[in-house]
C-alpha positions as CSV (number, residue, x, y, z in Angstrom):
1,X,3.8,25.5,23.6
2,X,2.5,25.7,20.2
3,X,-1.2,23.8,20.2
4,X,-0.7,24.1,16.2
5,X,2.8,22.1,16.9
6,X,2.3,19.0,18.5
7,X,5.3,17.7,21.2
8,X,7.5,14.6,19.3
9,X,9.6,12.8,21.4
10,X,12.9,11.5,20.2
11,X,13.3,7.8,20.8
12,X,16.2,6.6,18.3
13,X,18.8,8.3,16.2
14,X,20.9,6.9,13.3
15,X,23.7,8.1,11.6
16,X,22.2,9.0,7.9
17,X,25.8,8.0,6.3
18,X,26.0,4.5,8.0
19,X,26.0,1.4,5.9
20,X,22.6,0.6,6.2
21,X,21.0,4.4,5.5
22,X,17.5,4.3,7.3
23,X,17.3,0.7,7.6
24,X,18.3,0.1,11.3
25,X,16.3,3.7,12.0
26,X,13.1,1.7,9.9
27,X,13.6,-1.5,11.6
28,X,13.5,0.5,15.7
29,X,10.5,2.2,14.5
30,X,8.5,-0.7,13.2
31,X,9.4,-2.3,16.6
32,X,7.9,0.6,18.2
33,X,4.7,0.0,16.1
34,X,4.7,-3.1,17.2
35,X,5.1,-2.3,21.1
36,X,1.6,-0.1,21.4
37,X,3.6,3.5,19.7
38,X,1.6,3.6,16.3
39,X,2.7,6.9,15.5
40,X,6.5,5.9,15.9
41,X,8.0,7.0,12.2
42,X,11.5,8.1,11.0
43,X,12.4,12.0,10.3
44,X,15.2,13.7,8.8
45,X,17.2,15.1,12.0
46,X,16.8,19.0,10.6
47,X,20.4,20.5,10.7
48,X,22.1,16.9,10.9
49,X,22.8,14.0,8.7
50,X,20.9,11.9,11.1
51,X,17.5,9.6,10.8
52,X,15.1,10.1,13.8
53,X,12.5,7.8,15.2
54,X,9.9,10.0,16.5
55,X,6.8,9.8,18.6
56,X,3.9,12.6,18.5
57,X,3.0,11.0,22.3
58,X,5.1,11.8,25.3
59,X,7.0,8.8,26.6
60,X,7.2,7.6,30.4
């Protein structure tokens, strides 16, 4: 592993071409902000038309 690249962890994906665009992808990762993940933010899946809600932490 890179130490310049730190490991994200997938926790939610959304379809970039739904209805609500980010929304739903915005609204899981400001619950995660709100669990104790403060780093939880949404990403452009690269290669896909997908949002991602990412973490920099590892989950459990």
């Amino acid at each position: 592993m890179n130490p310049a690249q730190p490991q994200r962890t997938v926790l939610e994906q959304s379809p970039a071409g739904g209805p609500r665009g980010s929304w739903s992808a915005e609204e899981y990762a400001a619950a995660q902000r709100a669990q104790g993940r403060p780093d939880a933010r949404v990403v452009m899946g690269p290669g896909s038309n997908q949002f991602l809600v990412v973490t920099e932490t590892t989950t459990q």
